[in-house]
Backbone as CSV, one residue per row, in Angstrom:
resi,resn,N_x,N_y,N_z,CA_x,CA_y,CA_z,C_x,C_y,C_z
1,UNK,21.474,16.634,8.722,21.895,16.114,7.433,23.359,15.710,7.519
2,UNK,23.330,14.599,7.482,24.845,14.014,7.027,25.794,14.753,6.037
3,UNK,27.315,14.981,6.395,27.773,15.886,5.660,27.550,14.931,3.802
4,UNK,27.711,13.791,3.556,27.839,13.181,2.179,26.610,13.464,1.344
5,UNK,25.605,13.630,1.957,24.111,14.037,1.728,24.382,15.437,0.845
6,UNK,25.240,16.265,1.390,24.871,17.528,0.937,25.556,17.867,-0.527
7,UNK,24.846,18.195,-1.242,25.420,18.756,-2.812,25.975,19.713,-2.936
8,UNK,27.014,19.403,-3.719,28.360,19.929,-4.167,28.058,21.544,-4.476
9,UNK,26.879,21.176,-5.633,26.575,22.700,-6.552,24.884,22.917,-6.005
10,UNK,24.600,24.205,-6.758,23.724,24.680,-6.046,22.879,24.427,-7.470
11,UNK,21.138,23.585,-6.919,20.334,23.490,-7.852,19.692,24.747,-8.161
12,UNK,19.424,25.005,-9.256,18.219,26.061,-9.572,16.955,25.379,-10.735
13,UNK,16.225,26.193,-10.814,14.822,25.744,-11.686,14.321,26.273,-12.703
14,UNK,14.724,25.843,-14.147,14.396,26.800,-15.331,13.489,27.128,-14.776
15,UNK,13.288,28.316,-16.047,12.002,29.064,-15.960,11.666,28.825,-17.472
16,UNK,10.031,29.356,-17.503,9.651,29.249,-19.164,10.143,29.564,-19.982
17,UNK,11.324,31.173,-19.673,11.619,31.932,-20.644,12.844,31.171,-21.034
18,UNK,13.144,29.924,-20.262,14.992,29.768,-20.367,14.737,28.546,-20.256
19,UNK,13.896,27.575,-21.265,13.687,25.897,-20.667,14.706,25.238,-21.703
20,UNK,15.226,24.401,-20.535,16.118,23.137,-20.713,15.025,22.228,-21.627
21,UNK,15.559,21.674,-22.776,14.801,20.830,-23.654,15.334,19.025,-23.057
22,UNK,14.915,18.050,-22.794,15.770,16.790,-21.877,14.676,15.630,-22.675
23,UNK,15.966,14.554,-23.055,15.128,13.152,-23.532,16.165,12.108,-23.368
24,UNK,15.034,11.380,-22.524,15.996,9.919,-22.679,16.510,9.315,-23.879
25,UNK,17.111,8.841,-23.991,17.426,8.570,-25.719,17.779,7.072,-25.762
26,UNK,17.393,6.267,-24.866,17.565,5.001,-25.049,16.079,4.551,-25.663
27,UNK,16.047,3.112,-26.240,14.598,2.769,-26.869,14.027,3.745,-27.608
28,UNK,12.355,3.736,-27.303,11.740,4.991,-28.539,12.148,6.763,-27.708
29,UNK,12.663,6.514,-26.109,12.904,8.047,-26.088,11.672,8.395,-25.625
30,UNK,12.012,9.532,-24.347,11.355,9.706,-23.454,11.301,10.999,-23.158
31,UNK,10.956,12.767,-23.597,10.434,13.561,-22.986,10.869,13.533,-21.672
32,UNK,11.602,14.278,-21.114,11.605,14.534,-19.845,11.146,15.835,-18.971
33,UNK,10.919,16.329,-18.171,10.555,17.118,-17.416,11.625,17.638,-16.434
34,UNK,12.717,18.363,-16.559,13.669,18.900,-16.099,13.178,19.893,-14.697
35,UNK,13.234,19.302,-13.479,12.924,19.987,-12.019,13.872,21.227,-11.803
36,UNK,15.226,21.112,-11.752,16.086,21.656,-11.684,17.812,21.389,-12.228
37,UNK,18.135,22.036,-12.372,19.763,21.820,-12.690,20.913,22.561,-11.846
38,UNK,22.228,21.546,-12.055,23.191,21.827,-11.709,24.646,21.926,-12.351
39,UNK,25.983,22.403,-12.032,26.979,21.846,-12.987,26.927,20.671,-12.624
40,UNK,26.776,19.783,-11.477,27.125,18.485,-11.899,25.889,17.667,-11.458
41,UNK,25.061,17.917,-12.404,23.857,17.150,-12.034,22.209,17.883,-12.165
42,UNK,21.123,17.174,-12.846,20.053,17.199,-12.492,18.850,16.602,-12.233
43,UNK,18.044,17.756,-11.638,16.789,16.759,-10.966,15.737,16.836,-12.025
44,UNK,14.839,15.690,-11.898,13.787,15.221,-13.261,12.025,15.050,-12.087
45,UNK,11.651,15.491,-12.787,10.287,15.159,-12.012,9.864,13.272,-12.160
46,UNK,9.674,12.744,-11.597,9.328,11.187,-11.596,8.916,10.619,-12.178
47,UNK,7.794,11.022,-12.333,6.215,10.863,-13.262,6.472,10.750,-14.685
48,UNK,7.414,11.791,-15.502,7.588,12.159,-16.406,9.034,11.196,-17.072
49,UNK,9.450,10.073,-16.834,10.134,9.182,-17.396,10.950,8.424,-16.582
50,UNK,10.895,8.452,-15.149,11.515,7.892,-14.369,10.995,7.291,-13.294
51,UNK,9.348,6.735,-13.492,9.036,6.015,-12.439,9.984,4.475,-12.803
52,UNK,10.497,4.488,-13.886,11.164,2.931,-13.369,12.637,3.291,-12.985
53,UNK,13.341,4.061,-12.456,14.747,4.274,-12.269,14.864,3.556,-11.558
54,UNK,16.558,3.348,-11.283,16.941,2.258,-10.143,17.963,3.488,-9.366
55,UNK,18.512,3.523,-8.239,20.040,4.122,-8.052,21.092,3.561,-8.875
56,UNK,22.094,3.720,-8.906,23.047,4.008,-9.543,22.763,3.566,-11.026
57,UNK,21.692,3.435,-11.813,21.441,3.017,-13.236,21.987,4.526,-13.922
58,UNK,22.339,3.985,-14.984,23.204,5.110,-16.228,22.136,5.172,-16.965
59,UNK,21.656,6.680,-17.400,20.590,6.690,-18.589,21.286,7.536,-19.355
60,UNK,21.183,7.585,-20.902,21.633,8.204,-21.542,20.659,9.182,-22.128
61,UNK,21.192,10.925,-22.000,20.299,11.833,-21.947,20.349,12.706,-22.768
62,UNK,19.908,13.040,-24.074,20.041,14.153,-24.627,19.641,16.201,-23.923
63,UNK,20.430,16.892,-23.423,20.354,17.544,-22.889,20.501,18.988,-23.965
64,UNK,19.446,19.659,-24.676,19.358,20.819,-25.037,19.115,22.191,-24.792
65,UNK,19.999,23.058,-24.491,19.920,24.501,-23.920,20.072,25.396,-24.734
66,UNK,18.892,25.415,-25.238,19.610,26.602,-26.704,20.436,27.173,-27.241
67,UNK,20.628,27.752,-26.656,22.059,28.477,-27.528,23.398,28.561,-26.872
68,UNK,22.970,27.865,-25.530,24.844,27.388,-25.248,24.663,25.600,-25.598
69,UNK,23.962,25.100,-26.705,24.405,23.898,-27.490,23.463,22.914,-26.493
70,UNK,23.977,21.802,-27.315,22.982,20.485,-27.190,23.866,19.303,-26.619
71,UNK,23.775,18.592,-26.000,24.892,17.532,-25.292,24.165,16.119,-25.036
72,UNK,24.745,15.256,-25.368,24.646,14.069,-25.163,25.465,13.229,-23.747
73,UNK,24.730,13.280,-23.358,24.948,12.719,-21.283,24.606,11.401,-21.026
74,UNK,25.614,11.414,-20.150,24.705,10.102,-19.274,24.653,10.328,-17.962
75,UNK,23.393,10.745,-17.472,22.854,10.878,-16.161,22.982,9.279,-15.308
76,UNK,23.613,9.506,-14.036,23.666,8.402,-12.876,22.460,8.836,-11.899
77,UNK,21.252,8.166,-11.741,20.694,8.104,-11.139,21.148,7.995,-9.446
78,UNK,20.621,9.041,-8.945,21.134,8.812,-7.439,20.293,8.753,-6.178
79,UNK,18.845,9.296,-6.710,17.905,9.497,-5.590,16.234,9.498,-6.555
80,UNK,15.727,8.196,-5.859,14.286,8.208,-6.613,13.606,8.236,-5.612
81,UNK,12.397,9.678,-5.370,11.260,10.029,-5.187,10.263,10.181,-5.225
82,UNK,9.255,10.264,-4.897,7.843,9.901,-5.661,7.552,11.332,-6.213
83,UNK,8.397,12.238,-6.110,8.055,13.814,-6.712,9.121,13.921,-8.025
84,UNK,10.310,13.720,-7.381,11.536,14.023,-7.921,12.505,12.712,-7.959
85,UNK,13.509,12.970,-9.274,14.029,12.104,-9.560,15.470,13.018,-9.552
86,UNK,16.763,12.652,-8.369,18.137,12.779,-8.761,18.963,12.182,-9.433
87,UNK,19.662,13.535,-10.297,21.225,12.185,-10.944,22.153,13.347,-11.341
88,UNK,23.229,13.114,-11.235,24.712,13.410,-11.415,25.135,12.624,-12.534
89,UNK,25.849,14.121,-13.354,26.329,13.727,-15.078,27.314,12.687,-14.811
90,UNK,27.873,11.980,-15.419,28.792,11.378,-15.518,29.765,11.895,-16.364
91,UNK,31.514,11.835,-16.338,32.301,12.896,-16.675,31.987,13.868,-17.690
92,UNK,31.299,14.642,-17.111,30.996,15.901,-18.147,32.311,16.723,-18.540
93,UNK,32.018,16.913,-19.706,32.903,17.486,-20.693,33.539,19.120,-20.154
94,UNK,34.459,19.309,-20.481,34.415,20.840,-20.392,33.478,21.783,-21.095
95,UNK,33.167,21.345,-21.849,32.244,22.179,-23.072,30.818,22.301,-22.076
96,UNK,30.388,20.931,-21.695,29.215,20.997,-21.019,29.150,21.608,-19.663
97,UNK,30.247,22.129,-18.408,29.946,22.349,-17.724,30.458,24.132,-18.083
98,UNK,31.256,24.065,-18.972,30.904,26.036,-19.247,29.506,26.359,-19.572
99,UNK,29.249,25.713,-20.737,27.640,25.758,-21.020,26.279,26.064,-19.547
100,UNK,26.621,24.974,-19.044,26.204,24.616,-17.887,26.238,25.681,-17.029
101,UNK,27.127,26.151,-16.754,27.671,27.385,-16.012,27.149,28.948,-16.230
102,UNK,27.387,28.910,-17.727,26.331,30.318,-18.250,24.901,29.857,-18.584
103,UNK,24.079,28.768,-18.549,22.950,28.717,-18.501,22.300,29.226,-16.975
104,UNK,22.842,28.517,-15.908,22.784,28.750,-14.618,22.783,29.859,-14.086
105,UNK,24.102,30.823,-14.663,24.408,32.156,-14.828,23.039,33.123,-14.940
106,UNK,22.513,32.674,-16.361,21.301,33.211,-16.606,19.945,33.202,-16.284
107,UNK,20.111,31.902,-15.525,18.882,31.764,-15.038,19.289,32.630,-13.851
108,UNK,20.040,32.653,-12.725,20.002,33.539,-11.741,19.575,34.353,-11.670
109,UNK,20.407,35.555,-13.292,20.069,36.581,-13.732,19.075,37.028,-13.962
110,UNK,17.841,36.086,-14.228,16.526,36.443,-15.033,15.579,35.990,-13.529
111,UNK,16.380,35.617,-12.313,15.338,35.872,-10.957,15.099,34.026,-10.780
112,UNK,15.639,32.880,-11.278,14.905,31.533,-11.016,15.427,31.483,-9.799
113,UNK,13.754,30.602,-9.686,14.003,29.866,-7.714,15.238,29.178,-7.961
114,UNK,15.681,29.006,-6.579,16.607,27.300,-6.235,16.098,26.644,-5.379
């Protein structure tokens, strides 16, 4: 693996008890299927609103985590898969990557894969 290949932060994978709520919010809005997350970035299953992505396309993402708040993003598409779909936030806020940080936190805590 090429060193540029390799990601910054470490993905992990809600779990049921701790699900990331995710919608495209451009046009009528799109349900997403959240694979995994990161502070700077997450992965989307394909199938579930991103068989048309491009690389570097900007989608704008409503991102809800219960109770560390609700955020309005724009995900950069970076890697389209026929399983999985990558993208990295675009300047995320401070607010969103503390959030981000104790969601992650908790998922650790409560045992999620990475």
């Amino acid at each position: 693996m090429r060193s540029d290949e390799r990601r910054r932060h470490v993905r992990i994978r809600p779990i049921p008890e701790l699900l990331a709520r995710v919608r495209r919010t451009e046009g009528q809005g799109t349900d997403l299927e959240l694979f995994d997350v990161s502070i700077g970035g997450l992965g989307f299953v394909t199938e579930r609103g991103f068989v048309d992505a491009l690389r570097d396309q900007r989608v704008p993402i409503r991102l809800e985590l219960g109770r560390y708040g609700v955020y309005d993003i724009v995900a950069v598409v970076k890697h389209v898969g026929s399983a999985t779909t990558g993208t990295e936030i675009d300047a995320p806020t401070p607010a969103l990557t503390t959030a981000l940080g104790r969601y992650i936190a908790e998922l650790l805590e409560r045992g999620a894969p990475s």
